[in-house]
C-alpha positions in Angstrom: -80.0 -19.2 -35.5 -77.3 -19.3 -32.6 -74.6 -17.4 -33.3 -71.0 -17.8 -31.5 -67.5 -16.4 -32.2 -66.9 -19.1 -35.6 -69.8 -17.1 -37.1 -68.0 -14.2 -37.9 -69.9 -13.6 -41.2 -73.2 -14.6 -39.6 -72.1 -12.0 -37.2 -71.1 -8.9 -39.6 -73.8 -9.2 -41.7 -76.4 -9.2 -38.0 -73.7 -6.0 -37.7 -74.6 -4.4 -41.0 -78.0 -4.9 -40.7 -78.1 -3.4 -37.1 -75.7 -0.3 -37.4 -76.1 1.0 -41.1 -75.1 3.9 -40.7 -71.6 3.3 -39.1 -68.4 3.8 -41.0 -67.1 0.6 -40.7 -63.4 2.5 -41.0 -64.4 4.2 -37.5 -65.6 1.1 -35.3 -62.9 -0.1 -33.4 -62.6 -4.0 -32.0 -63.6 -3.3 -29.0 -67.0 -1.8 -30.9 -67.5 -4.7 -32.6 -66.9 -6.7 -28.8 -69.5 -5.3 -27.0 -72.0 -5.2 -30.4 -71.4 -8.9 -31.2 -72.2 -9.6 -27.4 -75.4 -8.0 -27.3 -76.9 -9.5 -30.2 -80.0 -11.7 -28.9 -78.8 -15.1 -30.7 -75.0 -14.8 -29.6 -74.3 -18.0 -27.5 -70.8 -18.4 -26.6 -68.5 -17.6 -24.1 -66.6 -14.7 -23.6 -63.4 -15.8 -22.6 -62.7 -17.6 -26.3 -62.5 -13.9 -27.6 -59.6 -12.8 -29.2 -58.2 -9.8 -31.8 -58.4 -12.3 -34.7 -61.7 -13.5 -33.9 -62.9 -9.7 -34.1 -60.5 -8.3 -37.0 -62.3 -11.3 -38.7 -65.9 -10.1 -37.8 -64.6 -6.6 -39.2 -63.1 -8.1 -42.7 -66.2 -9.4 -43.1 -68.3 -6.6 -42.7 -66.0 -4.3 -44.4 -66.0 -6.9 -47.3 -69.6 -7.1 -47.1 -69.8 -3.0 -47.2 -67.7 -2.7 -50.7 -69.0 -6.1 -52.1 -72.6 -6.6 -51.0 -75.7 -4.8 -51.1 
């Protein structure tokens, strides 16, 4: 599975699963930046990156922290 910036649920649940023991309160965007790049099926380029993109990636995994399991 390629992942780019669209897949910002794709990409905080690859987040969870890779940093669970982070408070998601205490990551900060640019966390979440240089995470999201390093992931091995992240495909896109860098320069499309903006705060919405990555507040988005963060909803998400927040979301995913109080809702899934």
């Amino acid at each position: 599975m390629t992942l780019n910036w669209e897949s910002t649920y794709a990409i905080a649940l690859e987040l969870r699963r890779q940093h669970p023991e982070i408070n998601i309160e205490e990551v900060s965007l640019q966390q979440i930046y240089q995470w999201t790049i390093q992931l091995s099926e992240f495909e896109d380029d860098l320069a499309l990156v903006n705060d919405d993109i990555l507040y988005a990636i963060y909803q998400d995994w927040f979301e995913e922290n109080i809702h899934g399991k």
